[in-house]
N, C-alpha and C positions, 0 to 999 in steps of 0.2 A: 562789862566790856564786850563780851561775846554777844549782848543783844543789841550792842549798839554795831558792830557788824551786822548785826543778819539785820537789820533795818536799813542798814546803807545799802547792802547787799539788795535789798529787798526794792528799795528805791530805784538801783540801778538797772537792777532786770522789768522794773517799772517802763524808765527811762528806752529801755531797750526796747518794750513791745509797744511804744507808742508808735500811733500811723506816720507812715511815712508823708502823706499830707496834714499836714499843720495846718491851723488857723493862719498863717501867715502865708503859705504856700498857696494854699488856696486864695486867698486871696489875690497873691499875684497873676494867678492861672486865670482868675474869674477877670480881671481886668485886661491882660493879653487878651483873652478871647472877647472880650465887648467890643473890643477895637480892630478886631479880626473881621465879630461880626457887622461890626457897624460900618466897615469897607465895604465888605461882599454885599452888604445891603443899598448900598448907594453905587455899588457896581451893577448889581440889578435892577435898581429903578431907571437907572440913564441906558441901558442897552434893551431895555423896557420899552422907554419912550424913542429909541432909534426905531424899533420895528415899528411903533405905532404909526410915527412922522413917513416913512417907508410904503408901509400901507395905505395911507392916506394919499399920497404920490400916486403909487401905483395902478388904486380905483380912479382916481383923476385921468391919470396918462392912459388909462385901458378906455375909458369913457371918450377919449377923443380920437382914442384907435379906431373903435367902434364906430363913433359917429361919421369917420373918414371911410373906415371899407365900407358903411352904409352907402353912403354917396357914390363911391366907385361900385357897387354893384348896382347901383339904379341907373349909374351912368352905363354900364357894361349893357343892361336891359335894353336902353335907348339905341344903344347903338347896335347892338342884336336885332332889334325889333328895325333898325334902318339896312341893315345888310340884307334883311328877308326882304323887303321893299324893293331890292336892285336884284336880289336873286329872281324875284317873282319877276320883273321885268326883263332881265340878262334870259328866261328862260319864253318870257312871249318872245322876244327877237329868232331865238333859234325855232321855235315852234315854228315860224313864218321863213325864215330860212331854208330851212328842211322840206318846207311844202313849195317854197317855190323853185326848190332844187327839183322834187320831186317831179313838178309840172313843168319844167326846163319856163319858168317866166322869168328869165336875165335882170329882166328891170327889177321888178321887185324885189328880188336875191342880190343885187346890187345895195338896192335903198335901206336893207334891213342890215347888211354886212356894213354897211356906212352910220347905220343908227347906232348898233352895235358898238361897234371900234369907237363911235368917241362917247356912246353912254358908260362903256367900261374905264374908257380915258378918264373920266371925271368923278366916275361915281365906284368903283371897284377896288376892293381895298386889295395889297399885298397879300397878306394872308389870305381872304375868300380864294385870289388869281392862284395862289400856290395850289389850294384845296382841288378847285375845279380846272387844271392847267391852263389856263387863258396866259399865253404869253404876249404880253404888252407889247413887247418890241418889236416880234416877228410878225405881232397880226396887224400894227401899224406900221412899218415899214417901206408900205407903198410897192413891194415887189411880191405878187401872188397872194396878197391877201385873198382872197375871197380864196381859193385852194386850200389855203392854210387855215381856212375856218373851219370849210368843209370837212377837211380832213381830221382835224378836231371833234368836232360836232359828231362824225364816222367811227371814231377811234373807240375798239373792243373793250378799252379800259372804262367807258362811259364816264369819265370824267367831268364831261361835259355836260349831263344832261343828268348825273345824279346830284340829289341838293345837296351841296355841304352840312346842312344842318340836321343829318341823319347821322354823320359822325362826330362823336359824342366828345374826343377829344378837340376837335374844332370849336363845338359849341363850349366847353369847360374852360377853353382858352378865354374865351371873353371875361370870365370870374376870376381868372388866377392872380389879377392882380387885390381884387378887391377879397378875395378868402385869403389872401396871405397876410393882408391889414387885419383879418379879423383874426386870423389864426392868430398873430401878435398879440393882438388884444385881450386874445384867448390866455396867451402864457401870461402875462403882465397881471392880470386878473385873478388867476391862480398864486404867481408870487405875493402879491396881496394879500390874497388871502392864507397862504403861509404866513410874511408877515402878522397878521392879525393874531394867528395860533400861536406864534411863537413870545408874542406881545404879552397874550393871556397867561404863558407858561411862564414867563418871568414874573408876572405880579405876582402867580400863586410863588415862586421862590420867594421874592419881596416878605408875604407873608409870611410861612417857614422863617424866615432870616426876622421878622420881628418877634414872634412866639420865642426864639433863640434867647434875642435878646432880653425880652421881657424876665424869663428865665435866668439871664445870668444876673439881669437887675436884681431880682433878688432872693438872691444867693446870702446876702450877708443880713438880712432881715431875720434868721433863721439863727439860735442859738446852739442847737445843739450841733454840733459838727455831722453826726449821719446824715440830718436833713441836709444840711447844705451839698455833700456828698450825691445824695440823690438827685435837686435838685442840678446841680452841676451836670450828672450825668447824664439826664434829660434834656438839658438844654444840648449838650456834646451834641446825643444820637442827632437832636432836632438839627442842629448845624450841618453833622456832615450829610442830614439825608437830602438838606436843600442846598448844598456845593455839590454831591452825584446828580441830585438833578438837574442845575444847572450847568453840568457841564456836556450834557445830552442835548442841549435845547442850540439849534444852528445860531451863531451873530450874524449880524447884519450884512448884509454882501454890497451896502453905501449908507452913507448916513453918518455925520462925525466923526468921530477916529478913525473907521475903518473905510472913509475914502467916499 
């Protein structure tokens, strides 16, 4: 009788030191988590292919930035290279101005002040006139021009007879349209190219999340309960080290869900 106690006895403290994960327990744990991992896995292949689609976008849109500020800086050249053409001329008119001021010849101070006033009318842009103060309205007017030129042409500030195209913010003006298309193109390019990295870092999660799974596949191919135990735990580390790292890696800032 007393042995048949201490073997119940003995059964029970059996009972008691068994693991608290069972064959059954595990079990359940191992399928929770396939279905965890096999979310998180298909959450990373599609915000995968957001950044790809994103990328792809972005070298396209930077390619046409590019191709556009190209254009506007050659047109910027052209038109630089046309302004020097009227400065080179704007500065023979006062050359001959100046000298027939000098030699009091009326006429020809007349002829060159008349050349003048309407090769600026037609051919002088705002900005050059601002540069070198040619005021269009008061030197056409029709009341003391020729005075008003003079005294221009005169003036301590030499406005008038240094080239614009010595200052440097003048000349920079002509580009700023077309470096601001490229500077665009510039960040557009780089997003991209984030994009692309960011692309790469989900596949390698991708990967991580299949090693996971592989792992929790099989789990139950394995009899002895430690193995599976190991296994299990492997797979774990392997899950959560690819949920930390994907949760480091930027989403898409457009593309599908996120707009």
């Amino acid at each position: 009788m007393s042995e048949e106690k201490n073997v119940k006895a003995e059964e029970k403290k059996a009972e008691g030191k068994k693991s608290f994960l069972d064959e059954n327990k595990l079990e359940i744990i191992t399928v929770i988590l396939l279905g965890i991992t096999a979310l998180l896995t298909a959450w990373a292949s599609y915000v995968g292919s957001i950044h790809g689609g994103n990328q792809a976008t972005n070298y396209a849109t930077s390619n046409n930035l590019s191709s556009d500020g190209n254009s506007l800086y050659n047109a910027a050249v052209q038109s630089m290279t046309q302004d020097m053409d009227v400065w080179n001329t704007i500065m023979d008119y006062e050359i001959n101005i100046l000298y027939a001021d000098e030699t009091n010849d009326s006429k020809t101070l007349e002829a060159y002040v008349w050349k003048l006033q309407w090769f600026c009318q037609d051919n002088l842009t705002d900005e050059m006139a601002a540069i070198i103060g040619y005021d269009q309205e008061a030197f056409n007017d029709g009341v003391n021009d020729e005075e008003d030129i003079l005294a221009w042409l005169y003036d301590e500030s030499g406005m008038a007879i240094n080239s614009p195209f010595a200052n440097e913010e003048f000349v920079q003006s002509y580009f700023d349209e077309a470096n601001a298309k490229l500077d665009e193109a510039q960040l557009v390019l780089e997003q991209g190219q984030q994009d692309n990295a960011n692309g790469d870092k989900f596949s390698l999660v991708t990967v991580l999340y299949s090693v996971a799974l592989f792992m929790l596949g099989i789990v139950g191919v394995f009899k002895n309960q430690t193995n599976k135990k190991i296994v299990l735990a492997v797979s774990v580390v392997c899950l959560l080290i690819a949920v930390i790292f994907m949760v480091t890696i930027p989403l898409p800032t457009s593309g599908g869900i996120f707009g």
